[in-house]
C-alpha atoms as an extended CHARMM CRD file, in Angstrom:
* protein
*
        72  EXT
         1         1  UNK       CA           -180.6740000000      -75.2630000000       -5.9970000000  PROA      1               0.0000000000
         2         2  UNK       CA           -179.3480000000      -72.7050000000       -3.4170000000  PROA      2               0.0000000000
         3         3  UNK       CA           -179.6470000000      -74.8800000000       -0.8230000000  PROA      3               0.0000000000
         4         4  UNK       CA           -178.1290000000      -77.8330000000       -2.2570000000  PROA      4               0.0000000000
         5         5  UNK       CA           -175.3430000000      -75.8070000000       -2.9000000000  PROA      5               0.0000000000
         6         6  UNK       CA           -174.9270000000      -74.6830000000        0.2630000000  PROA      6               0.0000000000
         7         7  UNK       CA           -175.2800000000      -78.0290000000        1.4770000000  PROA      7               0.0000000000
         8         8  UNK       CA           -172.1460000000      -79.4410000000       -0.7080000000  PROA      8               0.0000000000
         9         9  UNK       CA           -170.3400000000      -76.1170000000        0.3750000000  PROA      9               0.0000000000
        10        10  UNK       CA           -170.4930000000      -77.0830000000        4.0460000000  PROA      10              0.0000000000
        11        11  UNK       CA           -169.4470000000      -80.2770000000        3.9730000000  PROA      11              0.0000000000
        12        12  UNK       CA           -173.0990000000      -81.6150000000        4.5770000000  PROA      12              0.0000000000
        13        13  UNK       CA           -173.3490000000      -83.3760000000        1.2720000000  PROA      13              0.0000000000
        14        14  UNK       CA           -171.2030000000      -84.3280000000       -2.0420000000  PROA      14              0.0000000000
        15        15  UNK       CA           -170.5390000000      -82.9040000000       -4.5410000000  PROA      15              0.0000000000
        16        16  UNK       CA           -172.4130000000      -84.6670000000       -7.6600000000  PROA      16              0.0000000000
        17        17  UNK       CA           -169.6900000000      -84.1440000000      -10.1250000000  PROA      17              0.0000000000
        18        18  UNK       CA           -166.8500000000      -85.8140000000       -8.0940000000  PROA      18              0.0000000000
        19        19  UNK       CA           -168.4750000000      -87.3660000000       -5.2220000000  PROA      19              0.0000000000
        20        20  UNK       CA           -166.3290000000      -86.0320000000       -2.0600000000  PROA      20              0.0000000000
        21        21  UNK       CA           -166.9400000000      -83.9820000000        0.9750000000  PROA      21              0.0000000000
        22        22  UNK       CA           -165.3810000000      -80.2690000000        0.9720000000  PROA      22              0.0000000000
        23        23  UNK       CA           -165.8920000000      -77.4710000000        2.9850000000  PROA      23              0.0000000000
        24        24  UNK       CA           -165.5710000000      -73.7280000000        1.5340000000  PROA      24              0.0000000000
        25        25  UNK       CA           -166.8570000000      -71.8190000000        4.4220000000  PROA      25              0.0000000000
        26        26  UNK       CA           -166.6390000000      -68.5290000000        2.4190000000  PROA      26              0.0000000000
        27        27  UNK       CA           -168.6470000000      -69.8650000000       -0.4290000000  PROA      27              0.0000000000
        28        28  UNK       CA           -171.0410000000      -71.1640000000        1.9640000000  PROA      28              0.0000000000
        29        29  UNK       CA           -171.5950000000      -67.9920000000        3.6670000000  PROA      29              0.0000000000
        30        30  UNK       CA           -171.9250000000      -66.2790000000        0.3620000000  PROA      30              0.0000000000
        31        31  UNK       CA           -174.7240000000      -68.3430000000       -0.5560000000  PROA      31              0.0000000000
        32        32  UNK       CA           -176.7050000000      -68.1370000000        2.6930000000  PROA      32              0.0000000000
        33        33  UNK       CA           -176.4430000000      -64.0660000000        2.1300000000  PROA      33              0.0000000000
        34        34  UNK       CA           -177.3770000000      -64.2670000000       -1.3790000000  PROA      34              0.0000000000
        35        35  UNK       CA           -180.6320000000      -66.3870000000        0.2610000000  PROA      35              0.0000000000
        36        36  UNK       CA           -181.2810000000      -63.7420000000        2.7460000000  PROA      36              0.0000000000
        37        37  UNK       CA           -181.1550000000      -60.9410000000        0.1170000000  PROA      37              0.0000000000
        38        38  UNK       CA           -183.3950000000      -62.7050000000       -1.7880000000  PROA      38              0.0000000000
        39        39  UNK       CA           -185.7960000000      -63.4030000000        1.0610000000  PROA      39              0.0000000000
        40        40  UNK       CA           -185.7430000000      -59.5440000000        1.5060000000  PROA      40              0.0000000000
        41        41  UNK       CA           -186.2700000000      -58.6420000000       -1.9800000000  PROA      41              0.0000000000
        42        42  UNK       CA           -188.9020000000      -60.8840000000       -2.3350000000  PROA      42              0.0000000000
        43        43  UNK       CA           -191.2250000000      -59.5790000000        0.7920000000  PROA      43              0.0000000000
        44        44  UNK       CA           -194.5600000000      -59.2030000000       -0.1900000000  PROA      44              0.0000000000
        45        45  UNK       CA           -194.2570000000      -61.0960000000       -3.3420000000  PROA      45              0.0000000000
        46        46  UNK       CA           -194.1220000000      -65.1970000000       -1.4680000000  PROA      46              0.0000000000
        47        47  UNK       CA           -197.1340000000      -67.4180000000       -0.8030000000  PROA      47              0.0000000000
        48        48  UNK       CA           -197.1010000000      -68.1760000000        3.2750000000  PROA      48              0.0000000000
        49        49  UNK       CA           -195.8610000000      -71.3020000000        2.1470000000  PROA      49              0.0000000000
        50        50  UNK       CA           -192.8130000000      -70.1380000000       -0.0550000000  PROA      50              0.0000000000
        51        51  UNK       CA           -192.1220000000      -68.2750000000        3.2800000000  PROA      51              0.0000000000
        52        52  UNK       CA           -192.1200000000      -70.6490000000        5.3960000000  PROA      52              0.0000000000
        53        53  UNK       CA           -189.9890000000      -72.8070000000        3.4140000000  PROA      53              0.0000000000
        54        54  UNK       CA           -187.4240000000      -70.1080000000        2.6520000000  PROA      54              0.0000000000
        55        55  UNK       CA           -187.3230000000      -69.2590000000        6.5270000000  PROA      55              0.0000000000
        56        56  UNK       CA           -186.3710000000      -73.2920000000        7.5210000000  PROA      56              0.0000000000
        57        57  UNK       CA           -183.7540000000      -73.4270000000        4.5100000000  PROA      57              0.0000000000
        58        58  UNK       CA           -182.0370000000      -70.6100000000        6.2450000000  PROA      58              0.0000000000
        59        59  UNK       CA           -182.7380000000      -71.7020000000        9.7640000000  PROA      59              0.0000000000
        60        60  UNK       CA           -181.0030000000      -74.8940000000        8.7270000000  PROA      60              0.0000000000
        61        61  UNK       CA           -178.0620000000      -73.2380000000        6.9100000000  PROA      61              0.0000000000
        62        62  UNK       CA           -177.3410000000      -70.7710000000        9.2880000000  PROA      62              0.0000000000
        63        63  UNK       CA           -177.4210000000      -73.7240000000       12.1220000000  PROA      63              0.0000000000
        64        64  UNK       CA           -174.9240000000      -76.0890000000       10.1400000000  PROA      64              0.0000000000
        65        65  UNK       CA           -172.5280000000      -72.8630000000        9.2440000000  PROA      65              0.0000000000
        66        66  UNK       CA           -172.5700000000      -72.1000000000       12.8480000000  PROA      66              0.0000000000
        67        67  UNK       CA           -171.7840000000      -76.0490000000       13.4620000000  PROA      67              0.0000000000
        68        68  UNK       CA           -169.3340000000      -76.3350000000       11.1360000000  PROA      68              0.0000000000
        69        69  UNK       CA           -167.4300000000      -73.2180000000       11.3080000000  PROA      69              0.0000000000
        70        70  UNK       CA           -166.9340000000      -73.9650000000       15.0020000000  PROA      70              0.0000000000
        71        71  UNK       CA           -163.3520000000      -75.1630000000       15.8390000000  PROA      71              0.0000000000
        72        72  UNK       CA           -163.3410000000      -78.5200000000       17.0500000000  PROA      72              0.0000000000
């Protein structure tokens, strides 16, 4: 649910409710933290595959932050 919500919050998808494309960059960022935090929390307590899946979702958010935070 995170990461669909990071997802609408950069732009990369829409929101369900009205259907358009926003970006709220400081949302977005707040949600990739909150991931991260619970990633670190959570050390020790994750199957290798829960890992591994957490690690892509923020790979991927952190990537299309970067992207779309970039001026263009």
């Amino acid at each position: 649910m995170l990461y669909s919500d990071a997802l609408i919050q950069l732009g990369q998808a829409p929101d369900p409710v009205t259907g358009e494309r926003r970006q709220d960059l400081d949302q977005a960022r707040f949600t990739i933290d909150l991931l991260a935090m619970i990633r670190e929390k959570t050390e020790g307590n994750r199957t290798p595959e829960e890992s591994a899946v957490l690690d892509e979702i923020l790979t991927n958010l952190r990537m299309a932050f970067v992207r779309t935070s970039r001026p263009r």
